[in-house]
C-alpha positions in Angstrom: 1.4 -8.0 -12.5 4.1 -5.4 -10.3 1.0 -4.7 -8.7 -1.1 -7.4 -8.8 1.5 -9.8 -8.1 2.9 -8.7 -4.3 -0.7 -8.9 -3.1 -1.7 -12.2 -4.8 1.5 -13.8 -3.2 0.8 -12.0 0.5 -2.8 -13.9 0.0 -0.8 -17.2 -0.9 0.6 -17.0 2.6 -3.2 -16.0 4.0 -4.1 -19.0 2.4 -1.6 -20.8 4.1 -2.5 -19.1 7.3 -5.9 -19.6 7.2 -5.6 -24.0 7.1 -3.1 -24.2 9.6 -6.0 -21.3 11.7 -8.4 -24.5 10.8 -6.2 -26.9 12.3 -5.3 -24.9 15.6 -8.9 -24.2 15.8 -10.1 -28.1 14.8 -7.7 -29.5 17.6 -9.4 -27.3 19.9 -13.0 -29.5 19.4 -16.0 -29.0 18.2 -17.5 -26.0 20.6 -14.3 -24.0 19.1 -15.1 -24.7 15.3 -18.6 -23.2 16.3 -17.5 -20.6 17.9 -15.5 -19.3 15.1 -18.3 -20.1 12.5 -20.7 -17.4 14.8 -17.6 -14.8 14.9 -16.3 -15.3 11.3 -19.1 -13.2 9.6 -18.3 -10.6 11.6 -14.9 -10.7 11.4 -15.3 -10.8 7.9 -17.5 -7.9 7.4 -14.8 -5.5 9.7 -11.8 -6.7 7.3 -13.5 -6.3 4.1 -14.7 -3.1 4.9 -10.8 -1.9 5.9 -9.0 -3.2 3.7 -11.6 -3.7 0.7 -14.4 -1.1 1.0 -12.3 1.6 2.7 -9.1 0.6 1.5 -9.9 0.5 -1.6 -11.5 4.4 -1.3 -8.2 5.3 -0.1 -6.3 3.8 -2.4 -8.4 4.8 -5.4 -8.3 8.4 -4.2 -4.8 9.1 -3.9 -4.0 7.3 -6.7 -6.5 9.1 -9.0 -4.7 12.4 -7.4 -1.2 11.2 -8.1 -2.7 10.4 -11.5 -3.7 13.8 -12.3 -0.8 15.8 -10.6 -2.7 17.2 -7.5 0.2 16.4 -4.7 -1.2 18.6 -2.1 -4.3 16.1 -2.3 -2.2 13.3 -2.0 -0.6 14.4 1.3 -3.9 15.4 2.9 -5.4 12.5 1.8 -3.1 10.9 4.5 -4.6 12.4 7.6 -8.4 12.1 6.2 -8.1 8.4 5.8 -6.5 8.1 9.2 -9.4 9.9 10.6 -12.1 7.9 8.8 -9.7 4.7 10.5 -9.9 5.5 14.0 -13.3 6.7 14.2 -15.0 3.5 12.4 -12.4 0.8 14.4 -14.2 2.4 17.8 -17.5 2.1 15.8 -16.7 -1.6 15.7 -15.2 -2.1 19.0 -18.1 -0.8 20.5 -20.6 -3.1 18.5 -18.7 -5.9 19.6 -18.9 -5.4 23.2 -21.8 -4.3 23.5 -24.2 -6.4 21.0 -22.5 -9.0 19.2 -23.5 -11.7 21.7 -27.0 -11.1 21.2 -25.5 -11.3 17.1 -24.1 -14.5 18.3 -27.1 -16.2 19.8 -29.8 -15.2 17.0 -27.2 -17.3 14.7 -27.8 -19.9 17.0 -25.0 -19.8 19.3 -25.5 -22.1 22.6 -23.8 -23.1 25.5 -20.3 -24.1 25.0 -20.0 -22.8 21.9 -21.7 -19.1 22.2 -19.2 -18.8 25.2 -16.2 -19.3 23.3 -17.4 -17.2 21.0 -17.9 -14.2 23.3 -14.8 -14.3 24.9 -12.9 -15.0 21.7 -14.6 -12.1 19.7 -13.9 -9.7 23.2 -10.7 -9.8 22.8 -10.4 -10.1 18.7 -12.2 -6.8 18.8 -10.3 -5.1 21.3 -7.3 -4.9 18.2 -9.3 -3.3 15.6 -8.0 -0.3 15.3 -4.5 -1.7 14.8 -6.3 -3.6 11.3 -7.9 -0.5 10.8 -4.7 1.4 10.8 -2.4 -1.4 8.9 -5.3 -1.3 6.3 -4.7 2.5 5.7 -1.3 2.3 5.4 -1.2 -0.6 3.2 -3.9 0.9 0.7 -1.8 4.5 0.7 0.9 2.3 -0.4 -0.8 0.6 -2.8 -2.2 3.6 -4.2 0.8 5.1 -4.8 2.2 2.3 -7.0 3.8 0.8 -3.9 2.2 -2.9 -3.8 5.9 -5.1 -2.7 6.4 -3.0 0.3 2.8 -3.9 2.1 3.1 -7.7 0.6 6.6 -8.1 2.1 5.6 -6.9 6.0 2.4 -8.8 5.0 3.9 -12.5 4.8 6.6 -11.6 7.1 3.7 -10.9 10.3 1.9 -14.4 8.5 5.4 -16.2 9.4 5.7 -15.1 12.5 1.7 -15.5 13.0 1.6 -19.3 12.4 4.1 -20.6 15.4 2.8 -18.0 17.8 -0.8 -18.9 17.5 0.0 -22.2 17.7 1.7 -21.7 21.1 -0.8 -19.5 22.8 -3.7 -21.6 21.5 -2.2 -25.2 22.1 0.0 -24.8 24.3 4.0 -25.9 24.8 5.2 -28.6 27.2 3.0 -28.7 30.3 1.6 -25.3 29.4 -2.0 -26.2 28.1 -2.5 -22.9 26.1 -4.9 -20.1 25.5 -7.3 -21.8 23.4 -9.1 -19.2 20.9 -8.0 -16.3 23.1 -4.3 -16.9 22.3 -5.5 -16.9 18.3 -6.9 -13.4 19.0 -3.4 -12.7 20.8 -1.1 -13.7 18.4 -3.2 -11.8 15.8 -2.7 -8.6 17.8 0.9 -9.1 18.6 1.6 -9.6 15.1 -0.6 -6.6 13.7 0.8 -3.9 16.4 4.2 -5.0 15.1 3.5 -4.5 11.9 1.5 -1.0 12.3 5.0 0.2 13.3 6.9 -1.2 10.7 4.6 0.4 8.3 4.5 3.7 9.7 7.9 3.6 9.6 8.1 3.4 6.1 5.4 6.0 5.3 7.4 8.8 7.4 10.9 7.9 5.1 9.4 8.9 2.3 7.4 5.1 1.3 4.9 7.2 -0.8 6.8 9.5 -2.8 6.1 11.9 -0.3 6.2 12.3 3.9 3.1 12.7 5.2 2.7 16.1 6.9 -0.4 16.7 9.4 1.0 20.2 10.6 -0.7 23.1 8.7 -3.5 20.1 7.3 -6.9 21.2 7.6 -9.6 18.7 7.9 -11.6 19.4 4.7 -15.1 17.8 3.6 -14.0 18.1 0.2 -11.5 15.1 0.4 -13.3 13.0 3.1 -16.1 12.8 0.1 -12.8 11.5 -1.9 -12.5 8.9 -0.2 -15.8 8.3 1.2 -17.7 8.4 -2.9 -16.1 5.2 -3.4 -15.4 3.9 0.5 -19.3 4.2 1.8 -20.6 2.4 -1.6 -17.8 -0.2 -1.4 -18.2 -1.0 2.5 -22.2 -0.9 1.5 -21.6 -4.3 -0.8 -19.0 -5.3 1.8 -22.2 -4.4 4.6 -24.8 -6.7 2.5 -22.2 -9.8 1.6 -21.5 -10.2 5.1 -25.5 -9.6 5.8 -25.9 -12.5 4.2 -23.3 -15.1 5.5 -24.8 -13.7 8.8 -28.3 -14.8 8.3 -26.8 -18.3 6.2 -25.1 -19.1 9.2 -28.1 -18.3 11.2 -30.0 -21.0 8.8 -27.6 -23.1 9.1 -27.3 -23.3 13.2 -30.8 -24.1 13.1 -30.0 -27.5 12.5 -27.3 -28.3 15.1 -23.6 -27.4 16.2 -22.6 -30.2 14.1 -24.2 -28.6 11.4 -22.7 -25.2 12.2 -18.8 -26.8 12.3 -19.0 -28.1 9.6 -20.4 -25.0 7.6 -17.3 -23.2 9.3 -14.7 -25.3 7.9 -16.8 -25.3 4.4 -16.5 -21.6 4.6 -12.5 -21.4 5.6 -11.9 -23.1 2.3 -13.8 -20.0 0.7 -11.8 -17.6 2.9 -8.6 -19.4 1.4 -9.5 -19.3 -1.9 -11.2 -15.3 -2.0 -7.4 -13.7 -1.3 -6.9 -14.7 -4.8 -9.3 -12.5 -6.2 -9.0 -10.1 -3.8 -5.0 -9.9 -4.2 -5.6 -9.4 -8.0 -8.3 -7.1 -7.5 -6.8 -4.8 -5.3 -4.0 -4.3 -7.8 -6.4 -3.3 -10.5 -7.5 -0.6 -8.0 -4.6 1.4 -8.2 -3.8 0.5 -12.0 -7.4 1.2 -13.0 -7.5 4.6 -11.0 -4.2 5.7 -12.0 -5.5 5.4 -15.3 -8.8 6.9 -14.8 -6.6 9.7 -13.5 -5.0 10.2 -17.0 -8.4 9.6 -19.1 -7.0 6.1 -20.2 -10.8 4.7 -19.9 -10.3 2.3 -22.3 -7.0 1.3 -20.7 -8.3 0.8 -17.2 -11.4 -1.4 -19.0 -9.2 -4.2 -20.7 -7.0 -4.4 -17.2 -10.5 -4.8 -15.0 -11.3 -7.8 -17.6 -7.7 -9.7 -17.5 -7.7 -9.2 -14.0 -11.6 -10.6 -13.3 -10.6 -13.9 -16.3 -7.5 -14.3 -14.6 -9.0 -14.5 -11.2 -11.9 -16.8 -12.9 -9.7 -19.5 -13.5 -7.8 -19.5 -10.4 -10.3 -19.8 -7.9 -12.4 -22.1 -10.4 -9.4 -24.3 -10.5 -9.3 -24.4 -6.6 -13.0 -24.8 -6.2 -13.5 -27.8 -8.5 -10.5 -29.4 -7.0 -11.6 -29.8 -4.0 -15.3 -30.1 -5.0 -13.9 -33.6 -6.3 -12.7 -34.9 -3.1 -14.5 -33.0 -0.6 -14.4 -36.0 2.2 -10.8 -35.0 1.9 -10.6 -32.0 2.8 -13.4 -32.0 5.4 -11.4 -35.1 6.9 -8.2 -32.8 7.7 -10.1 -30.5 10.2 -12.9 -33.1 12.1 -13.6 -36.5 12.5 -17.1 -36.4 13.6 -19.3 -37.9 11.1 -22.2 -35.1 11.4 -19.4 -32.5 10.8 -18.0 -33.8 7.9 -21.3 -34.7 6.2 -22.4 -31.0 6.7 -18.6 -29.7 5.3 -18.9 -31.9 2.7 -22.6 -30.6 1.7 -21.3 -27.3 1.5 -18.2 -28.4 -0.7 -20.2 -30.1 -3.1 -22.6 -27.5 -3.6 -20.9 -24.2 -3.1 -17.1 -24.1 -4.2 -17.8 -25.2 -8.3 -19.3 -21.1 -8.1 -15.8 -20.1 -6.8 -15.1 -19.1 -10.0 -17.9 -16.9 -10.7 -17.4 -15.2 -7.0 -14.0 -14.3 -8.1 -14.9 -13.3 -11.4 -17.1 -11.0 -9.6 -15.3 -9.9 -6.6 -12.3 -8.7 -9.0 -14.2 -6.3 -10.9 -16.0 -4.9 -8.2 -12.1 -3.9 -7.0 -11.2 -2.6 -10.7 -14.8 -0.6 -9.9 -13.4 1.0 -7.1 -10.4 1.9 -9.0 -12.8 3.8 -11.6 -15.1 5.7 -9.1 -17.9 3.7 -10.5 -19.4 1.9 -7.6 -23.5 1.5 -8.6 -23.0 -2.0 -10.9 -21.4 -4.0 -7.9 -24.2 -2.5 -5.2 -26.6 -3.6 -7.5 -24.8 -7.0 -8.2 -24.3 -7.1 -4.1 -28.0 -6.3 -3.4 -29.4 -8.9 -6.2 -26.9 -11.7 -4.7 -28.3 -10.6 -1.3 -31.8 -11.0 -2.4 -31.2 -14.3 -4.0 -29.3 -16.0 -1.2 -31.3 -14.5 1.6 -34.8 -15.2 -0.1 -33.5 -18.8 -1.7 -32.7 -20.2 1.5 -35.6 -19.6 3.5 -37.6 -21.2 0.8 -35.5 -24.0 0.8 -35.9 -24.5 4.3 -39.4 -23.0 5.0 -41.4 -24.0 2.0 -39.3 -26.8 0.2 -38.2 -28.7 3.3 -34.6 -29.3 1.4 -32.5 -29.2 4.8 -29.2 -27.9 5.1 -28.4 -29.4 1.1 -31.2 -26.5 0.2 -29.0 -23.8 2.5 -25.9 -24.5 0.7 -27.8 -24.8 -2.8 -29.1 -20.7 -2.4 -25.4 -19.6 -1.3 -24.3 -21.2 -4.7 -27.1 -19.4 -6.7 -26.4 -16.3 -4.8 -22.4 -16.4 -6.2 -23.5 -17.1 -9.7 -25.8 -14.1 -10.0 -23.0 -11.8 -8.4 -20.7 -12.9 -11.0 -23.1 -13.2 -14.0 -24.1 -9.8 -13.1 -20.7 -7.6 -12.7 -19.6 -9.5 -15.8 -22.2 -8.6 -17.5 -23.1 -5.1 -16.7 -19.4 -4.3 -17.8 -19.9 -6.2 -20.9 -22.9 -3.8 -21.8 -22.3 -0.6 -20.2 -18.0 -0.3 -19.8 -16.6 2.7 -17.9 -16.5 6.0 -19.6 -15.9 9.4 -18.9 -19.1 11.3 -16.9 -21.5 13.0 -19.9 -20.9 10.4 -22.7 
């Protein structure tokens, strides 16, 4: 829980962040909620790849060094994941600006909407390296045992987040605002200031160590540290966010209406994931650290209290508001159509929370023990299911949108039946036995 427990109350505040994002965004009309359901995936697929695929190499690397006593490792390890952060932040910069709104369109972006989402997704981009950059330092942190320090800055930039966004996007007085532009602002603002914070706390010693890049050679040997566990990680990150790509792409096929309300469906997923992904990314550095000693059967039970705990947490929010979905949908729109479609998605999709956080947990504790092939698998067979399930729904079955929303539920419960299971069969040991 010391490490577990800073994260899981940073993603509190996300969640927090996140309906208050859904209000701004909702008061902003219809076109806007669109335009953030064609950008989200995206969005989505950068962060989880920083701060969970990458991240989660990072932090599984140098604490896996710091677990076995090789300091020098831990110091270059700085620099390497640096590196790896610049150069993939420009990777997506570039994609952005240059082929994202043909991304945007074949999801079934028009007018209005696809604008919005162009310009918004210009500018969100344009700050990626600062994530990138705040992801590395927060996973060095958390891989040396160091999980308050991130959490703190975290919810403190979240605080300061809410009011400003609401100001750039809606405006103050006579001022009429930024609409989704000043969201992308205040996100920059608030990330930039935090990037320096960080750093700041790095270079006085916030890892046990002060980074030194002087006298540091680049070396292949401790990029493949990183990168063993990063490239597999960011592969399931690459084929989750596939598929809410192409679901989205199903789903705008049947209106903007349609589309809005899937967006709003899915913020209640994005506020109900940090959950898991708070406790998960805890069990990265305890289940590495442990790894590091040859405590295997340690770092086991820890992945399975972590991935029940999670379980029950995101179960209890999905079935919640699975009960009164009209509820929830009627915070954020008031157009029948919308509503209908968010409330589809409710019905259908959040009962599997708890299977997705289940899931998503242990593929975290995974990282933690280098042993990445059970949640590509899990990723790919999800993937397959979803993907596969939802055109038959729509192509062959003639379900609709319910048939859409019914395939992204299947798709959750094979994920978590699967890393569950897998671990239940085959747990973590040492390479050779």
């Amino acid at each position: 829980m010391r490490l577990a427990g800073p994260t899981t109350g940073l993603m509190a505040i996300q969640i927090l962040v996140a309906a208050i994002d859904v209000y701004f965004i909702s008061r902003l009309g219809t076109d806007a909620l669109a335009a953030i359901a064609l950008v989200f995936p995206l969005q989505m697929l950068m962060m989880n790849i920083a701060f969970g695929g990458m991240g989660g190499g990072v932090a599984s690397s140098l604490a896996r060094a710091l677990g076995s006593g090789r300091h020098d490792d831990a110091r270059a390890l700085v620099l390497h994941a640096g590196v790896i952060a610049v150069v993939l932040a420009l990777a997506f910069t570039t994609f952005a600006w240059t082929m994202a709104p043909w991304l945007y369109r074949l999801m079934g972006g028009v007018g209005g909407a696809l604008r919005q989402a162009v310009v918004y997704s210009n500018l969100w981009f344009a700050g990626a390296v600062l994530l990138w950059i705040i992801a590395v330092q927060s996973s060095l942190l958390r891989g040396a045992g160091d999980a308050v320090t991130p959490g703190l800055y975290g919810v403190g930039g979240s605080l300061v987040y809410m009011p400003l966004a609401g100001v750039l996007a809606l405006g103050i007085g006579s001022w009429p605002g930024l609409g989704l532009v000043g969201l992308a602002l205040a996100g920059i603002i608030t990330t930039g200031t935090n990037v320096l914070l960080l750093g700041r706390v790095l270079w006085r010693s916030g890892l046990g160590f002060v980074p030194a890049f002087a006298g540091v050679r680049l070396q292949r040997r401790l990029f493949a540290e990183i990168l063993r566990v990063g490239l597999l990680s960011s592969l399931t990150t690459l084929m989750s966010n596939a598929t809410a790509m192409v679901m989205a792409g199903l789903v705008g096929r049947f209106g903007v209406a349609a589309l809005a309300g899937y967006g709003i469906g899915v913020r209640l997923e994005f506020m109900a994931t940090p959950i898991a992904f708070g406790i998960g990314i805890g069990l990265t550095t305890m289940v590495g650290v442990a790894v590091g000693a040859g405590a295997w059967q340690r770092a086991v039970r820890a992945a399975w209290l972590g991935g029940l705990v999670s379980f029950a947490s995101m179960g209890l929010i999905g079935w919640t508001v699975a009960v009164v979905p009209e509820a929830w949908a009627g915070l954020f729109a008031s157009d029948p159509a919308v509503i209908h479609a968010s409330v589809s998605y409710i019905t259908r999709v959040a009962p599997f929370y708890c299977l997705f956080g289940l899931g998503l947990t242990l593929y975290f504790a995974s990282q933690g023990a280098g042993r990445m092939a059970a949640p590509v698998f899990a990723a790919a067979l999800r993937m397959a299911a979803t993907v596969v399930g939802g055109w038959i729904a729509v192509e062959e079955l003639d379900l609709g949108l319910e048939g859409v929303f019914a395939a992204i539920a299947v798709g959750m419960a094979v994920y978590g039946g699967l890393m569950a299971g897998l671990l239940l069969v085959a747990p973590w040991r040492p390479r050779g036995r």
